[in-house]
N, C-alpha and C positions, 0 to 999 in steps of 0.2 A: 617592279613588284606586282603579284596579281593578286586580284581582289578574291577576297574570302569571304564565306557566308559565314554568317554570327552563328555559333551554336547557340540553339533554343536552351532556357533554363526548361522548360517544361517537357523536356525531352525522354523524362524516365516518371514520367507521371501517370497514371491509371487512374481509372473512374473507379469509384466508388458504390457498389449496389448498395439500398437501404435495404433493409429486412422486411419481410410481409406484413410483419408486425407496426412496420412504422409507415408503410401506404396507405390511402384514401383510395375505396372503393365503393362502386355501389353507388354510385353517382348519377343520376339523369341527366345527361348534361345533354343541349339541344343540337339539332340539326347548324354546323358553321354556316352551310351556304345561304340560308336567307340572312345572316348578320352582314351586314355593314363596313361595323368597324370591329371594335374589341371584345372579342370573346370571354375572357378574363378578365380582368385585374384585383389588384390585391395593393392594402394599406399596411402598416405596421403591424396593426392589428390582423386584418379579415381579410378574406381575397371573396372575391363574390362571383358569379359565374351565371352567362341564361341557362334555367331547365327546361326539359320538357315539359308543357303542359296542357291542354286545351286551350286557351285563351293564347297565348305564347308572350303574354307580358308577364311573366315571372322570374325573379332570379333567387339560385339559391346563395347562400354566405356559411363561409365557415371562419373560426378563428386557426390562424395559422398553424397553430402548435396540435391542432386535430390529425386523427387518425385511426384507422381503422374500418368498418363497413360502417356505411352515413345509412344508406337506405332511406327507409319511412323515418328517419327522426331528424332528417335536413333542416335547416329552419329557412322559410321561403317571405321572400321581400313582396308580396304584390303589388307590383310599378305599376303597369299599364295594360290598359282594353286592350294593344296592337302589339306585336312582336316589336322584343328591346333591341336597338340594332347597336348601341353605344352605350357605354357604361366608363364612369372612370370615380378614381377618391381624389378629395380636395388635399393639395397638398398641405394646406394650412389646417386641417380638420381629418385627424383618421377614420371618425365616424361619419363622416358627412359626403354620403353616394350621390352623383349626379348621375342621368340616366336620359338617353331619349329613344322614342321610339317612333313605330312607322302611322301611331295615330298622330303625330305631327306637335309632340307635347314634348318640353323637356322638365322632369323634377330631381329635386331635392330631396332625398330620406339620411 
């Protein structure tokens, strides 16, 4: 008897584009190569991300369900004096960011 390959269930599946209307643009998001670790992440809630900024310890946060051009009305975390190289949420707390960066500090917002 010879052996046969499983057919995939997911063999007649196609992506799904969202509509313009339903992306996030307009974003300052920073340079990846001096981060770290995680360039993203996201709670329940919020997903937070490093911006560009002069100091380079800033992140922006949005709540999930946003959309559309952010631009100048981002709402901005100032973490730290030194580029954030790590960011993550407490699994036990969807509001509670932990963060560290390259001035050698790790916080809680």
């Amino acid at each position: 008897m010879a052996w046969r390959f499983k057919v995939s269930k997911y063999k007649n599946a196609a992506p799904k584009f969202p509509k313009k209307e339903e992306l996030i643009q307009d974003i300052p998001v920073s340079d990846i190569n001096a981060s770290c670790g995680n360039h993203i992440k996201s709670s329940c809630i919020y997903a937070a991300f490093n911006i560009d900024s002069g100091g380079g310890g800033n992140l922006g946060y949005l709540p999930l369900n946003a959309s559309g051009r952010q631009g100048n009305t981002l709402p901005v975390i100032y973490a730290h004096a030194d580029f954030v190289t790590d960011l993550d949420f407490s699994p036990f707390d969807d509001y509670l960011l932990a963060t560290g960066s390259q001035d050698c500090k790790v916080k809680f917002r």
